[in-house]
Structures are given as structure tokens and as C-alpha cells.
LODRENSE-341355 format. One record per residue: x, y, z of N, C-alpha, C, O, CB in turn. Coordinates in steps of 0.2 Angstrom, whole numbers, plus 5000, padded with zeros to 4 digits. Each point is the difference from the previous one (the first is absolute). Glycine has a CB too. Layout:
BEGIN
XYZXYZXYZXYZXYZ ...
This chain:
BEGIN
590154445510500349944996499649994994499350005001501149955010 499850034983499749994995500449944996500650014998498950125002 499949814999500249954996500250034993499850064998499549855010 501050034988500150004994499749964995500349964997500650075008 498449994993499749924995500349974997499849945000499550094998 501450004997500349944996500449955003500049944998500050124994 500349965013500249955005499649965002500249944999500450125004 498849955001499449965002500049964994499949945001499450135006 500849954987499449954994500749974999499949944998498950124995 501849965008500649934999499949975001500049954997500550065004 499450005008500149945005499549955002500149965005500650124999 498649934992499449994999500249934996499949945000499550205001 500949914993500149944993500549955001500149944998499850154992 500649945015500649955001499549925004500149954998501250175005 498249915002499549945004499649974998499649975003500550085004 499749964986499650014995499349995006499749955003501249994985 499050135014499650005006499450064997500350064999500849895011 498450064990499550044999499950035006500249995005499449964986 499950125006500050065008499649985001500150005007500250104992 499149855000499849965005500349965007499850005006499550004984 501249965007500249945003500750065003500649985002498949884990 500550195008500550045005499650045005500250015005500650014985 498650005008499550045005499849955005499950025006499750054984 500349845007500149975008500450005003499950015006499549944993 501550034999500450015004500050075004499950005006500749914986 499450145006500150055003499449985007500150015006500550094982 498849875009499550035006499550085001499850045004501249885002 498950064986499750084997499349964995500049954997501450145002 498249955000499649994995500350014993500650024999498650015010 500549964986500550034994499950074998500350044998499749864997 499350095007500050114996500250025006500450054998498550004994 501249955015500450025004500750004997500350065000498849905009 501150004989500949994998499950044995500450044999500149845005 499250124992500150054992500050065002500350054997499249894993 500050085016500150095002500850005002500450044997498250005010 501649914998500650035003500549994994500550045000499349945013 500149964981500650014995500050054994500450014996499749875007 499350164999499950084994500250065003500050064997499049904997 501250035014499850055005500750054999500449974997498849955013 500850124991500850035001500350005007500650005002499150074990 499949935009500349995010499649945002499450004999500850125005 500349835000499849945004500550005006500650015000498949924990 500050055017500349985005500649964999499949974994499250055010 501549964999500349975002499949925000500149954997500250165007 499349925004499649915000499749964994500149945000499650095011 499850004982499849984996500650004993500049984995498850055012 501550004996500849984997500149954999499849974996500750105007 499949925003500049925005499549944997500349954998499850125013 499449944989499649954997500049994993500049964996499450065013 500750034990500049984992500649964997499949954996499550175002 501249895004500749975000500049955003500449964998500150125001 499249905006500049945004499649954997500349945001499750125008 499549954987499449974995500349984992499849954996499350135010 501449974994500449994993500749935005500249954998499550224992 500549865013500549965002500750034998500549974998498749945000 500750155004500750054997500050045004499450015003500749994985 500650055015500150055004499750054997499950004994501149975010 498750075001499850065001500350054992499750014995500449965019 500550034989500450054995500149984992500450034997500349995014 498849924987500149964993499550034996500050014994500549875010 498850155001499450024997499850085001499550024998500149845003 500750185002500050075004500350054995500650004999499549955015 499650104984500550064994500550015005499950005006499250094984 501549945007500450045005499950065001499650034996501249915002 499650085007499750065004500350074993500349964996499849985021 499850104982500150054997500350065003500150054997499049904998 
């Protein structure tokens, strides 16, 4: 599974919410959360959290499958 950054930074700007104040929602450190938002591959569950922290489905911040 592989997030999408510009989506993240939409839905970031739409909350006018910094990756700080998203990295405690999720329940992550921040350089912890910038590895998994540079990563090519992330778990599901830190999927999950990351959309859960933004406040949007899953499917609003994830590239599609290929």
C-alpha cells in the first residue's frame, strides 16, 4: 500500500494542520511519520492511522492500485 503526499498535504491544508500536529493524532513520532509518508510501502494499519489523524477514508489518501 502506498500513500499519496499530495493528497496528505491537501488534506493537511484543508485542517490547516501541520505534520507535527498529524503525527500526534496518528500516535507516531514525526520523523517516525515522514519515514512512513516518503516510504513506498506502508502497512495497512499505519494507513489507518494516518487517515484517521487526517480525518478522511482510507481510500482519499492511498495511490491506486496499478
Amino acid at each position: 500500500m502506498e500513500l499519496n503526499r499530495k493528497k496528505i498535504d491537501i488534506c493537511l491544508a484543508r485542517r490547516k494542520m501541520t505534520i507535527g500536529q498529524l503525527a500526534e493524532e496518528c500516535g507516531f513520532s514525526r520523523n517516525r511519520l515522514n519515514v512512513l509518508l516518503n516510504s513506498r510501502n506502508i502497512t495497512p494499519a499505519s494507513a489507518g492511522k494516518v487517515a484517521g489523524g487526517l480525518g478522511v477514508d482510507i481510500t482519499e489518501i492511498i495511490e491506486a492500485e496499478k
